[in-house]
C-alpha positions as CSV (number, residue, x, y, z in Angstrom):
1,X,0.0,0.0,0.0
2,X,1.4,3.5,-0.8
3,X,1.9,5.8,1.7
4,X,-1.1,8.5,0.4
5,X,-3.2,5.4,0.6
6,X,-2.0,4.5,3.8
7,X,-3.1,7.8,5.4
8,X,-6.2,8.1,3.1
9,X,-7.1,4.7,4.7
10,X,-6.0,6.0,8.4
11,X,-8.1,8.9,7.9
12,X,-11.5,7.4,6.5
13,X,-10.9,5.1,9.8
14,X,-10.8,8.0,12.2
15,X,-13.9,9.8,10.7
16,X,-15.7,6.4,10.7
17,X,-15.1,6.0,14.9
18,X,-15.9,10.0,15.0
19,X,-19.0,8.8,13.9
20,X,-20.5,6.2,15.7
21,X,-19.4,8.1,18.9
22,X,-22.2,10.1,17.9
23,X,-24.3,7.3,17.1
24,X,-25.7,6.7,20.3
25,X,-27.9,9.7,19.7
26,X,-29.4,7.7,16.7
27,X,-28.3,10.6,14.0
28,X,-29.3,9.8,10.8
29,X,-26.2,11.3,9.3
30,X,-23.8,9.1,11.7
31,X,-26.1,5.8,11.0
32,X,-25.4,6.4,7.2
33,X,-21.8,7.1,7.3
34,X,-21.8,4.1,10.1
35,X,-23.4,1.3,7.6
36,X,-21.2,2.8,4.4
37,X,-18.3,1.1,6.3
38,X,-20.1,-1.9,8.2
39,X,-19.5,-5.3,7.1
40,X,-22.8,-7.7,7.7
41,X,-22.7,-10.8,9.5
42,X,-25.4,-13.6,8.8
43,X,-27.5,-14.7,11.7
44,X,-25.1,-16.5,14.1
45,X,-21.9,-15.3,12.7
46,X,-19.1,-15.3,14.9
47,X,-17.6,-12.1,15.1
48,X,-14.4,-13.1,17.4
49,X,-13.7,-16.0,20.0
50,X,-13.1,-16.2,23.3
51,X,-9.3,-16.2,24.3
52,X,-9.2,-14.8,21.1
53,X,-6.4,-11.8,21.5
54,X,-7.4,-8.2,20.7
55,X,-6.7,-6.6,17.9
56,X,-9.3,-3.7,18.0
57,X,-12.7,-3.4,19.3
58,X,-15.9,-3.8,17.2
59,X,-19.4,-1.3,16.9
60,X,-23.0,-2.2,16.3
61,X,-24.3,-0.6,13.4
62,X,-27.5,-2.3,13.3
63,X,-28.8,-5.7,14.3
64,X,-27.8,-7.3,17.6
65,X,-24.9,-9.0,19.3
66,X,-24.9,-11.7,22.1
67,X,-21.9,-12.1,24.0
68,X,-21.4,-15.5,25.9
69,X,-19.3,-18.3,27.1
70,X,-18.8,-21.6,26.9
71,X,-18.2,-24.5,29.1
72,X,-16.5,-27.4,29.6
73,X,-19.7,-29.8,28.0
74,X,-20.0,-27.2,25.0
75,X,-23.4,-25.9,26.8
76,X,-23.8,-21.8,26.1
77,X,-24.2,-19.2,28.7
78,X,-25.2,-16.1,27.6
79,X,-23.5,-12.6,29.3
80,X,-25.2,-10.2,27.4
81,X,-27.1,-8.7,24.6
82,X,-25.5,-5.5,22.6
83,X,-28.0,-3.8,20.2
84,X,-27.5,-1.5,17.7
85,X,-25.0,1.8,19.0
86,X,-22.9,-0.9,21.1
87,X,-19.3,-1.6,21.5
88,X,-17.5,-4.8,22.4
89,X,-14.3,-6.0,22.6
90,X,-13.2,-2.4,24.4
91,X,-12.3,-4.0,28.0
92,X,-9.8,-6.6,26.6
93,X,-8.5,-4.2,24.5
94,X,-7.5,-1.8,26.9
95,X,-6.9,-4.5,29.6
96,X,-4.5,-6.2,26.8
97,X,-6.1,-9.6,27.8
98,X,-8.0,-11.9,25.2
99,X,-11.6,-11.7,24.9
100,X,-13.0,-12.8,27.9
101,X,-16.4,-13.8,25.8
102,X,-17.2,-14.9,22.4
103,X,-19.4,-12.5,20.3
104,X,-22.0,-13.2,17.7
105,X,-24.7,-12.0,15.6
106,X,-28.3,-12.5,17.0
107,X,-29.7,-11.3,13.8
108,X,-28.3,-10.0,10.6
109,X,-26.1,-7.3,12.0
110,X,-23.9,-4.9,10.4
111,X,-20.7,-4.3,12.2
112,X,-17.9,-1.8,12.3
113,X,-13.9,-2.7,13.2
114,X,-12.0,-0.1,14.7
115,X,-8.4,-1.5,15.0
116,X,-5.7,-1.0,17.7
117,X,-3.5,1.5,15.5
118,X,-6.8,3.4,15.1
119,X,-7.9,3.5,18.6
120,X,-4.4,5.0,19.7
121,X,-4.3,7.6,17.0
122,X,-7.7,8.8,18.1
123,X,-5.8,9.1,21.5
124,X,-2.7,11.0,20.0
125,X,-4.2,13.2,17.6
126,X,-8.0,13.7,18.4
127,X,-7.8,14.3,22.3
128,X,-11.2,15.9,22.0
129,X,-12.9,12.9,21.1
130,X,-11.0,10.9,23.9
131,X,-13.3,12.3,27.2
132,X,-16.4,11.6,25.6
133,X,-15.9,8.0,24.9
134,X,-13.7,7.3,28.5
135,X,-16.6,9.0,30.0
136,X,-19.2,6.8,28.0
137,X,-17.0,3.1,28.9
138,X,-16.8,4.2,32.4
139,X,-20.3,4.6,32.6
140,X,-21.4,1.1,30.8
141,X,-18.7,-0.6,32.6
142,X,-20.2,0.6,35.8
143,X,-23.6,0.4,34.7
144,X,-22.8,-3.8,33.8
145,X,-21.1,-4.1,37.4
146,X,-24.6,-2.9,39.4
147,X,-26.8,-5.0,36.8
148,X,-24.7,-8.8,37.9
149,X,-24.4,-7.9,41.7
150,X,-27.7,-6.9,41.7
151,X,-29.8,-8.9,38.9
152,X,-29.5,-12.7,40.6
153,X,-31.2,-12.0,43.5
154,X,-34.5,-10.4,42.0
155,X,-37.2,-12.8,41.7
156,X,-37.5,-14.9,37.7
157,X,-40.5,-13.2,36.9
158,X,-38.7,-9.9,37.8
159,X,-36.0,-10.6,35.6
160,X,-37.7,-12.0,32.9
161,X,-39.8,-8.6,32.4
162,X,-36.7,-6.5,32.8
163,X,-35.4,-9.1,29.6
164,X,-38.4,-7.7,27.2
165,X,-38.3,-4.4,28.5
166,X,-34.6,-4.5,27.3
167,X,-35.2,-6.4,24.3
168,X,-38.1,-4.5,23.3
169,X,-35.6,-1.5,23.5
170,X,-33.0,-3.3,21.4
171,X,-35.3,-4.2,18.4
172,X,-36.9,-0.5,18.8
173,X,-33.1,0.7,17.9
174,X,-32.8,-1.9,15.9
175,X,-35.7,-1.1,13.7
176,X,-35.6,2.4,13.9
177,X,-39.0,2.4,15.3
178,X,-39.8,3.7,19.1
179,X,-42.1,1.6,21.2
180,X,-42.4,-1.3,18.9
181,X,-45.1,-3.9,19.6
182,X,-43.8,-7.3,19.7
183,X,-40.7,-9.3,18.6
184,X,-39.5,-13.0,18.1
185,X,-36.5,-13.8,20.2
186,X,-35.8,-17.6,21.3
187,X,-36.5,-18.5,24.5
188,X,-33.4,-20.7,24.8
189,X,-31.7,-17.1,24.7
190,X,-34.0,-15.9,27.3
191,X,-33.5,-18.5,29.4
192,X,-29.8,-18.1,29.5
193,X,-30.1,-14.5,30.0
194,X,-32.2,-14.4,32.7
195,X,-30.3,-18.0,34.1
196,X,-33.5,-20.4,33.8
197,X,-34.6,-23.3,32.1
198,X,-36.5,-22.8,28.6
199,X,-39.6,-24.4,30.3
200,X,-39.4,-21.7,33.1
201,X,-39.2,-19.4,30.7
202,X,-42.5,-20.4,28.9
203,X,-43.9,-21.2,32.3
204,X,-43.5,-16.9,33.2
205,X,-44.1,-16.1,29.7
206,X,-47.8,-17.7,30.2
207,X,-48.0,-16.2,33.8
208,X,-47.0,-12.6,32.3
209,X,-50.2,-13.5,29.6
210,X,-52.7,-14.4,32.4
211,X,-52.0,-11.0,33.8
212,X,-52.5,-9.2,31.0
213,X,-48.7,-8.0,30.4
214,X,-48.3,-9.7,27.2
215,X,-50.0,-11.8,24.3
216,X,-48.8,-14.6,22.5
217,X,-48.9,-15.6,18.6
218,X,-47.0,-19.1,18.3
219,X,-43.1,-17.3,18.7
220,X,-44.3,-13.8,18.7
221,X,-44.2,-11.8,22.0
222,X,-46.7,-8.9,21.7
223,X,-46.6,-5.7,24.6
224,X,-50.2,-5.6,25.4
225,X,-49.9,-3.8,28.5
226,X,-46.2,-2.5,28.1
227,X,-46.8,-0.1,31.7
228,X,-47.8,-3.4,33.9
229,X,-44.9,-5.2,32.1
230,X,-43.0,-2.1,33.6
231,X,-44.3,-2.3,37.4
232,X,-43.6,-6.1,37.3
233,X,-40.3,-5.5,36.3
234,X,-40.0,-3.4,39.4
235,X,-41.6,-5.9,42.0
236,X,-40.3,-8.1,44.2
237,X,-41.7,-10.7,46.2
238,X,-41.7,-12.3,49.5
239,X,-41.9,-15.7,49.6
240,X,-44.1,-14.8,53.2
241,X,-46.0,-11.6,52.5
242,X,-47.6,-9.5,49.5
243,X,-45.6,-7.6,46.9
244,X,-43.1,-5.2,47.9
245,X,-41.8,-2.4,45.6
246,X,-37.8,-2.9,45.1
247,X,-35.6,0.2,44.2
248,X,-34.9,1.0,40.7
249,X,-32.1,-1.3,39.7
250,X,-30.5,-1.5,36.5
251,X,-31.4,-3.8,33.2
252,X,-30.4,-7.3,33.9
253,X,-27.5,-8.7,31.6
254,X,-28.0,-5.8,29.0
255,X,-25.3,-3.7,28.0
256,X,-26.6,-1.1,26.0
257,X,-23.2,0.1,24.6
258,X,-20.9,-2.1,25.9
259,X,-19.9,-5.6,27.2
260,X,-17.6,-7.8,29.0
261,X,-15.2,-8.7,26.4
């Protein structure tokens, strides 16, 4: 490559990270420049390994990551889910440890790479792009930390409501559409998320229906009542006495811009 290329490439890079920093604010200029760039990965796609080592970090364009890991028998645990405006990949990079996680495409998603080099010369030469994106990581990081010390101990109806709340989110993002009224996501993913069994998942998804929450076509999970969805999500409940009202916590397992890999 000649040099002029070389610096053509390094600056189309730089202007490409400059702007999904400002694709969290959903900016129809950013998402365009954003997906000019993206490369799409097919439902399921790997898009690196765990212990893989680090040679950038990646952004969600559009679509939706899973992050998870995977144990000794080959079953799956799912960490997280990273919609559309997320990042993964930043904490091993900056840690200089392999991915702690293994990352892949929930549905067709279209994903930027932002390699090492690049990440360093936004550090050198663009300081004023660096406060804006330590303060955003700080903030997810944080934000993921609060979610797993406090998620396990809610009740699994609880945390399964918090799940569609953040889902429903996700494919809102996703589909460029606030407030959307149902989606299709497996329940094996669910399950791991919200660390029960597929059956107990269908088990609260048909308790959430009798109640009025939700309606169900076959796979389809329609919002009927997305406001009692919302004060479920925010119950807990003794095991000896009525319902009491928890304090707000965060969303369970979600990182909305970041994850941790």
């Amino acid at each position: 490559m000649l040099p002029s290329d070389q610096t053509s490439g390094h600056a189309k890079a730089l202007e490409s990270l400059r702007a999904f920093l400002t694709f969290s604010e959903m900016d129809p200029k950013a998402q365009f420049s954003c997906s000019k760039t993206a490369v799409m990965y097919k439902k399921n796609s790997m898009i690196f390994r765990e212990g893989d080592q680090p040679f950038g970090f990646f952004g969600v364009c559009g679509g939706m990551l899973k992050l998870y890991k995977t144990g000794l028998h080959g079953s799956q645990q799912t960490l997280s889910i990273v919609p559309t405006g997320g990042l993964v990949g930043t904490r091993a990079l900056l840690a200089d440890e392999p991915y702690s996680a293994t990352a892949a495409a929930v549905e067709p998603s279209r994903v930027l790479f932002f390699s090492r080099e690049v990440f360093y010369a936004l550090l050198k030469e663009h300081g004023e792009m660096l406060l804006p994106l330590t303060i955003r990581l700080s903030k997810e990081l944080g934000r993921e930390r609060e979610a797993w010390l406090s998620f396990s101990d809610l009740p699994a109806e609880t945390r399964l409501a918090r799940c569609l709340l953040d889902l429903q989110q996700s494919f809102s993002r996703f589909r460029r559409s606030p407030g959307i009224e149902s989606i299709r996501f497996p329940r094996y993913e669910m399950a791991s998320l919200i660390g029960v069994s597929p059956e107990t998942v269908s088990r609260l998804l048909a308790e959430l229906k009798s109640k009025g929450a939700l309606l169900l076509r076959g796979r389809r999970i329609i919002f009927h009542d997305t406001a009692l969805l919302r004060s479920i999500a925010e119950l807990g409940r003794d095991q000896s006495g009525p319902s009491r009202l928890l304090p707000p916590q965060p969303a369970a397992r979600f990182a909305p811009a970041q994850s941790p890999a």
